[in-house]
N, C-alpha and C positions, 0 to 999 in steps of 0.2 A: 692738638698735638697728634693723635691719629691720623686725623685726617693729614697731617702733612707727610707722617711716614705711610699714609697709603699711598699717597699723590707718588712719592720719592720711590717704592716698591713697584708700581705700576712703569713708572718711568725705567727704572731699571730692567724690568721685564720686557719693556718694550726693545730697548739696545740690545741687548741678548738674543732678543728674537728676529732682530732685524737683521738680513741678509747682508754678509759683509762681500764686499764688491773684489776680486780676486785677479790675478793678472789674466786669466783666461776668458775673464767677462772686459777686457780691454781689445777683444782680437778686431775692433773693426777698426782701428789704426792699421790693422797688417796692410800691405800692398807697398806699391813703388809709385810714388807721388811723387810731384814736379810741377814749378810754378810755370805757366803760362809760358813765358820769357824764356822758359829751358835754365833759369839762372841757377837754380837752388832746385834740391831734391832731398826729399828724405825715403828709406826703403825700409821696412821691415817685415820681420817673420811673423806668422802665424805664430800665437799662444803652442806653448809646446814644452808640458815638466815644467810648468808653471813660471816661466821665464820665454819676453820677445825681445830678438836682440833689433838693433836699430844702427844705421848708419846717417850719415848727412854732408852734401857737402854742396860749396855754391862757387862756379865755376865761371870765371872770365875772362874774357881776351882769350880761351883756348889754355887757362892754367885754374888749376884748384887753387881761390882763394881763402876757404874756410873746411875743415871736416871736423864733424864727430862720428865718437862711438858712442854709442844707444844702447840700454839695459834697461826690461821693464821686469822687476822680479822682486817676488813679498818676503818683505824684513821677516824676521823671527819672530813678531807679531803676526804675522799673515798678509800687514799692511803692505800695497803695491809701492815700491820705492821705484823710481825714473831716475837713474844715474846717466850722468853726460859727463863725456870726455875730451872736450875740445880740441883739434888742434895738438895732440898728444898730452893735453896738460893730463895729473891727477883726475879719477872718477871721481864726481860732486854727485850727492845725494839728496832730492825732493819726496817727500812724502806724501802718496795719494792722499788729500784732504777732501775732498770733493768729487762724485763721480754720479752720472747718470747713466742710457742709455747708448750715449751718445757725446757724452761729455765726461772730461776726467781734470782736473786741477789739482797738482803737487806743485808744493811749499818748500823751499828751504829761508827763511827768515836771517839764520845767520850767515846765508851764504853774499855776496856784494852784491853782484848781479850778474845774472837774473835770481830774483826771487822765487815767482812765480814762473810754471809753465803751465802752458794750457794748452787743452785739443779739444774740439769737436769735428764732429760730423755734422755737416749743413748739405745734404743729398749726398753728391756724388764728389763734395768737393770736404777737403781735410781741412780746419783751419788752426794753424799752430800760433801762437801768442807766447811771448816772454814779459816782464813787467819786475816790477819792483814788488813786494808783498801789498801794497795799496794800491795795484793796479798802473800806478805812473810808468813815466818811461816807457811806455810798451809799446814794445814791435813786432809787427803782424805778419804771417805768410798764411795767402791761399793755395792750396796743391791741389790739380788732377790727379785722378790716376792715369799711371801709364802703362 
């Protein structure tokens, strides 16, 4: 029995002490990226008062056929949330669940879809990912910067 509330006390200490990942440690998203094709772009701001705002939109024939509004800014937990706003709908809410150096993954499980979103960094190139919370369904864009 000790030994399990040591195990469970050590673990706890460890979350505690472990660096919680904050919208200003997400700044290597900032810049103005654009797929290959010129089709789709997403822009954002540099970390700044602990909130990046974000735009997006994917453009053809010479008309915007898609746009969002972008918001990376930490819940009341401190947790980074990624709100999108489609096309004017309601802002929908993903919770950073996952975050490296270079990599960030927010959840919304009750939302339809997308469930998932995701970003990394692969060099010089952005790569955004949407999915269902299992990964399915998922649709990819690589960006330059521009």
């Amino acid at each position: 029995m000790k030994t399990i509330f040591g195990a469970a006390l050590v673990l706890l200490l460890m979350a505690q002490a472990a660096p919680r990942t904050r919208v200003d440690d997400l700044g290597w998203i900032s810049g103005h990226w654009q797929t290959a094709d010129g089709v789709t772009e997403e822009d954002w701001t540099a970390p700044r008062a602990g909130q990046m705002l974000g735009t997006g939109r994917t453009i053809r024939d010479g008309r915007v056929r898609e746009y969002e509004f972008l918001r990376l800014q930490a819940d009341v937990d401190g947790v980074p949330v990624y709100w999108g706003a489609p096309n004017g709908a309601a802002p929908v809410g993903f919770r950073l669940t996952e975050a490296g150096p270079s990599s960030a993954t927010f959840d919304n499980p009750g939302h339809d879809y997308p469930q998932r979103i995701r970003y990394r960094r692969d060099g010089e190139a952005l790569v955004a990912t949407i999915s269902a919370i299992d990964d399915s369904h998922a649709m990819r864009w690589t960006y330059r910067r521009r």
